[in-house]
N, C-alpha and C positions, 0 to 999 in steps of 0.2 A: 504493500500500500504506500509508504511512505519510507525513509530514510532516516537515518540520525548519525549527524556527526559529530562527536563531543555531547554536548548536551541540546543542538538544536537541532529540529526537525527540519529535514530538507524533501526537494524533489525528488525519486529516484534517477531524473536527467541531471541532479546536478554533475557538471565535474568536479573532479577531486583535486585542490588547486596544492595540498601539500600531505602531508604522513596524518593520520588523525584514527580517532577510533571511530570505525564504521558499524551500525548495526542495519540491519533491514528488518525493517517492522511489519508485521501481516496483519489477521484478523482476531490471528491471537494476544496481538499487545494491546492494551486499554489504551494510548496514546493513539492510536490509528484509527480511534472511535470519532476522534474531532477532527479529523482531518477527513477522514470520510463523510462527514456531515457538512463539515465546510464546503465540501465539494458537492453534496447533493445541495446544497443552495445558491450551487453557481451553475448546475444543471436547471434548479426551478429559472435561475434569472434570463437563463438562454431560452427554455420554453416561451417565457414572459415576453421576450422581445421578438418573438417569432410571429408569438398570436397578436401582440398589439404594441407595434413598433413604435408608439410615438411614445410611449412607456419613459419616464426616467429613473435614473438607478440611484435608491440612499444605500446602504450598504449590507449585505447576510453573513452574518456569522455561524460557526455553530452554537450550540447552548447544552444544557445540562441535557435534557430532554427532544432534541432534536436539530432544530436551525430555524432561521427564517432570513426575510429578505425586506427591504424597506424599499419601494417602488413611490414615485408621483405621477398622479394620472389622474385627470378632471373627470372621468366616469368611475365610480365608486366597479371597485372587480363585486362580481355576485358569489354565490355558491357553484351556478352552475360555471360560471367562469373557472374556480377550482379546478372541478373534474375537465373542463378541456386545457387546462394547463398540464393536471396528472398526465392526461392520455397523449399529450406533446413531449413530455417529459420521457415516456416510454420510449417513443417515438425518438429522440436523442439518445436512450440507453440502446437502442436497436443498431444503430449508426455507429455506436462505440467511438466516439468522438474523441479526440486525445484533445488535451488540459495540455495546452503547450506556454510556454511561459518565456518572456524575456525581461531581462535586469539592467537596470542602469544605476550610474551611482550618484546621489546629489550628492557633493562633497562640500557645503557652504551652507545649504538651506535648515534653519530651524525647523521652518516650518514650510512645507508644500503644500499648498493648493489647487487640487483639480476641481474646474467648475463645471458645472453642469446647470446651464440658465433653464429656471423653468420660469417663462415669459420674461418678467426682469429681475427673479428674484436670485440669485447664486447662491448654489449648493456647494461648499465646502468640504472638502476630503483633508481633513488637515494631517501632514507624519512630521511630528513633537521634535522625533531625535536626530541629533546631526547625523549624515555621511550613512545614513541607512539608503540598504538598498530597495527601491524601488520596483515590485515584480509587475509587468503588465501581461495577465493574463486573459488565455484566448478560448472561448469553447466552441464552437462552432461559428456563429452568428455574433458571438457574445465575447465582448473586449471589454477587461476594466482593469483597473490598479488593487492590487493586494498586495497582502504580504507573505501568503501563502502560508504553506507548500497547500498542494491536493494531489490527489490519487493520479495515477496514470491516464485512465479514460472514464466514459461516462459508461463503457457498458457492465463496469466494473457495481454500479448500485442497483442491487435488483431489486429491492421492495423500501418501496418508500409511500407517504401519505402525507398528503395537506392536510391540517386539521384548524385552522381558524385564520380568521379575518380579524383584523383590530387597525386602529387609529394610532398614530406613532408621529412623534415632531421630531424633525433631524436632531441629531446630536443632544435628544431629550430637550431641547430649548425649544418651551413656547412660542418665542422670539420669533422661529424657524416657520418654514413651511409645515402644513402638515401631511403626514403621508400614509401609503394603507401597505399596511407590516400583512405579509403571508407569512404562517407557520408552516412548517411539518416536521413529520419526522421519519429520520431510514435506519436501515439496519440490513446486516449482510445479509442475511435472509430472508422469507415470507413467514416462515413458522417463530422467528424470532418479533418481526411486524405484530404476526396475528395474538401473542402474546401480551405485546404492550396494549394491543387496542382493545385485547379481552379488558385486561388492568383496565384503563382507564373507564371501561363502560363501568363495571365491576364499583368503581370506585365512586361516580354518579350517584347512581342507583343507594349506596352506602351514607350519602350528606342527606342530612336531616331536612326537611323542608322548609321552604320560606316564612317568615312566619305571616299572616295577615296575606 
């Protein structure tokens, strides 16, 4: 899945620029759990700009529980918009799309800026520390700045789920535009999927009622 040398996680493309300690991490390291979900939310973002291009990008992470993605777009996504996001998303795992990636170095810049105007208002991508590298990564259709790593390709996530919609202002600032956050979550397999989603109905079902 992923790479580690010394104690950072890399691409499996990266080169080896001197003598260092190497591990390759698979489905059995716990570390290769967030990087695999980082990367299933750079799959949903490729979906996303497939089905409705004029889409702009805030940022997806992974999370304890999953991933999500932070999108602007003056038509509110629906439910059914989900399931043809999932079924696009397939559609990119089919393709086995490789996660290709290139680096540059700011050697000066505190802070970087990539803007993304949505009408007049800019969106901010800020990276804090000096002389970091810069990765621009590519999935298909789908180009942005990270700091990665991600898995090889997309056809590497096979059971993944959208599971909610919510409201989200960049960079948590009010200030900010506001934007519409997709959830979901993967995992290497369908029996490991069908598991969390038993849990969570399971757990539903278990909260006590509203009161009034």
């Amino acid at each position: 899945m992923v790479a580690k040398l010394g104690s950072d996680l890399v691409d499996l493309t990266r080169p080896l620029e001197t003598d260092t300690d190497l591990r390759i991490l698979t489905e059995k390291d716990v570390e290769s759990l967030t990087v695999f979900r980082h990367s299933s939310a750079h799959l949903m973002a490729a979906a996303v700009l497939e089905l409705f291009p004029e889409t702009k990008l805030g940022h997806g992470p992974a999370t304890e529980e999953g991933f999500f993605y932070d999108f602007y777009r003056p038509t509110p996504f629906t439910p059914d918009d989900l399931l043809q996001i999932e079924k696009k998303m397939q559609e990119l795992v089919q393709k086995d799309l490789r996660m290709l990636t290139n680096s540059s170095l700011a050697p000066k810049a505190w802070k970087v800026q990539v803007r993304r105007r949505l009408h007049e208002v800019p969106l901010h991508r800020a990276i804090t520390k000096p002389d970091e590298k810069i990765s621009i990564y590519k999935t298909g259709k789908f180009t942005d700045f990270c700091r990665g790593p991600h898995i090889p390709s997309t056809g590497r996530i096979k059971a993944f789920k959208l599971t909610n919609l919510s409201g989200a202002y960049w960079l948590g600032d009010d200030k900010n535009p506001q934007l519409q956050r997709i959830y979901g979550t993967s995992f290497y397999s369908k029996k490991e999927l069908d598991a969390y989603l038993q849990h969570i109905e399971e757990a539903k079902k278990a909260r006590p009622p509203r009161p009034g």
